[in-house]
N, C-alpha and C positions, 0 to 999 in steps of 0.2 A: 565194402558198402554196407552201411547199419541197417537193420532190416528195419520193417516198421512194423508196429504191432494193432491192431482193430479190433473192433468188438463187432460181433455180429450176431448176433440175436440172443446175447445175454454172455457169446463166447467169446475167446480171447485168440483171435486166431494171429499168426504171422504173412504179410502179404509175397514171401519170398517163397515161403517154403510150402504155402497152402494149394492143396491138391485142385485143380481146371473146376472141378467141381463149387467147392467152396471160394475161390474168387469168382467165380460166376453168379455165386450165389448175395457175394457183397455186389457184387454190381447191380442187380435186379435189386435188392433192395435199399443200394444208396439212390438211385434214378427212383425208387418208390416214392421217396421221402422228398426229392428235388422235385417231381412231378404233384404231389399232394401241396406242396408248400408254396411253389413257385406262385401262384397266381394270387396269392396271398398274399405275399410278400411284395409282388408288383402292386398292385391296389396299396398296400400300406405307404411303399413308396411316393405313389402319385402323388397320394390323399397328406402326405407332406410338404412334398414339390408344392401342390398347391396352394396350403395354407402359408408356407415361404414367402411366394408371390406375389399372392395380396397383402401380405406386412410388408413386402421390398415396395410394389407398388403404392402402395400408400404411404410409406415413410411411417409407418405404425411401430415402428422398432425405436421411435426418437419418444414416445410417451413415457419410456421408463425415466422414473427419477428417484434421487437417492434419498439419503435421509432429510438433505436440505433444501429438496425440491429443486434441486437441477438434473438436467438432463444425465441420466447414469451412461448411455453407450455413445462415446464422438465417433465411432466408426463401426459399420456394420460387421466385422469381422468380430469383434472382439464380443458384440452381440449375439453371435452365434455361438460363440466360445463358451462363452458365461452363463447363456440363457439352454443350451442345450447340448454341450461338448460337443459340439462342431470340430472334428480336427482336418476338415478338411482348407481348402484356400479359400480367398475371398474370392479370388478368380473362378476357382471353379463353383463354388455355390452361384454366382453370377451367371456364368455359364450355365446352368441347370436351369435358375429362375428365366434368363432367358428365351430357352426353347419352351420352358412352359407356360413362358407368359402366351406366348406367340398360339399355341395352343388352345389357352384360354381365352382371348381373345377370339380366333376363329371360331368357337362354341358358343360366344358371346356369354361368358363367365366374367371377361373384362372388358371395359369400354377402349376405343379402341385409343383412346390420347394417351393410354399407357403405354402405349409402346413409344409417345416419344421421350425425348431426356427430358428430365425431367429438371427443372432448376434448382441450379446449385444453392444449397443455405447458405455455404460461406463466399465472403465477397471475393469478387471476379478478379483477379490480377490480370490486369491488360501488360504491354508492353509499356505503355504511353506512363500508365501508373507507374510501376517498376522503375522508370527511368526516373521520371519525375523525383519519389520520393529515395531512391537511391544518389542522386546526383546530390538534392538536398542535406542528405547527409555525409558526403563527402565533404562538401564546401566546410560544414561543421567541424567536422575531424581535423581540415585545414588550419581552420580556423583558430582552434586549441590549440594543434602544436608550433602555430608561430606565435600565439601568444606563451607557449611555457617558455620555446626561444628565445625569443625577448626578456623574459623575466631572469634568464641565467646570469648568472651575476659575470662582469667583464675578467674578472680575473681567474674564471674556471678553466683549465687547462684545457678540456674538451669541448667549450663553447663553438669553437671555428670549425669543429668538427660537426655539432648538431645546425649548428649554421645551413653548414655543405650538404648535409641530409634532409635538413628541411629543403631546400632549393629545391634537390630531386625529386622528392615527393611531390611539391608546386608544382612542378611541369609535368610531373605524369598527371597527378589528380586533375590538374587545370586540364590536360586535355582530352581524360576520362569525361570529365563534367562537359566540356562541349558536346562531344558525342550524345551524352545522354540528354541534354539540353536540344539538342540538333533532332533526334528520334519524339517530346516532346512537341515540338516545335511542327515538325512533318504533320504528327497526328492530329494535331490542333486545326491544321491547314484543311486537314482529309475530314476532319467533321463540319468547316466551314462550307467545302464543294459540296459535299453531303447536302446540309443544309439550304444553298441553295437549287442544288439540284429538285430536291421538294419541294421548295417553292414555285419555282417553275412548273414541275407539275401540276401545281394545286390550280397552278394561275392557267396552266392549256385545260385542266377538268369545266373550268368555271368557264 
């Protein structure tokens, strides 16, 4: 086992071979320096935590922009990275600003609509969407390759065979696009009961 070697008040002592004495005496003065420093150290932490917070809660972190005036960081991690060597996770910086939002709120340092989610900048992909323009561009791709089919000339050795492949694809895509056609379709239905359900409402308020 390699020993290990310490300084202790200017000396170079060994922690294996150092006599009850002299380790007793790194220990009173490494707790000196943990005990002088600690509370320092925590306050500095906070006083970070917190200004974290209010740039996470406010979306204060989206004002950087580069040389051509766009927005310099698309995700907060990389903002931390860049703006302060951050090597920690986005997760757990999250988790941190979390408990000290919740903190700062209760102090009333935050208002309290911060704690909820906050809306998202970029657009919402529903189900409804996803299928929608997913199915749409299958039909596309269909599309295409029974028109290159068509265009193979009748004497290509392998035409009967892109023939046979195109078919396959038909019937699966075909009845991919129903499904996704079918899930559109639902959704459409669920915002029309929706809708009246509201009105109904409006009409037992009046």
């Amino acid at each position: 086992m390699t020993d290990t070697a310490v300084a202790i008040q200017g000396e170079v002592v060994n922690t294996a071979e150092g006599s009850a004495e002299v380790r007793k005496a790194m220990l009173k003065e490494n707790e000196t320096v943990i005990r002088k420093n600690w509370k320092v150290l925590e306050e500095k932490g906070q006083n970070v935590y917190r200004a974290l917070t209010i740039i996470h809660s406010f979306n204060l972190w989206k004002l950087h922009t580069d040389a051509k005036g766009k927005r310099k960081y698309t995700n907060f991690e990389t903002y931390l990275s860049q703006e302060f060597g951050w090597t920690l996770s986005r997760v757990r910086a999250l988790q941190v600003i979390k408990a000290t939002r919740a903190q700062m709120i209760e102090s009333g340092e935050l208002p309290a609509s911060t704690a909820q989610s906050r809306t998202r900048t970029a657009p919402e992909v529903t189900s409804e969407r996803a299928a929608k323009v997913t199915s749409a561009q299958l039909v596309k791709v269909l599309e295409a390759f029974e028109g290159r089919v068509n265009n193979i000339d009748e004497g290509d050795p392998d035409k009967a065979e892109m023939v046979r492949i195109f078919g396959d694809a038909a019937e699966a895509i075909n009845a991919i696009v129903s499904d996704l056609d079918e899930i559109v379709a639902r959704n459409a239905a669920d915002a029309d009961d929706t809708d009246e359900d509201e009105d109904e409402s409006e009409d037992d308020a009046s």
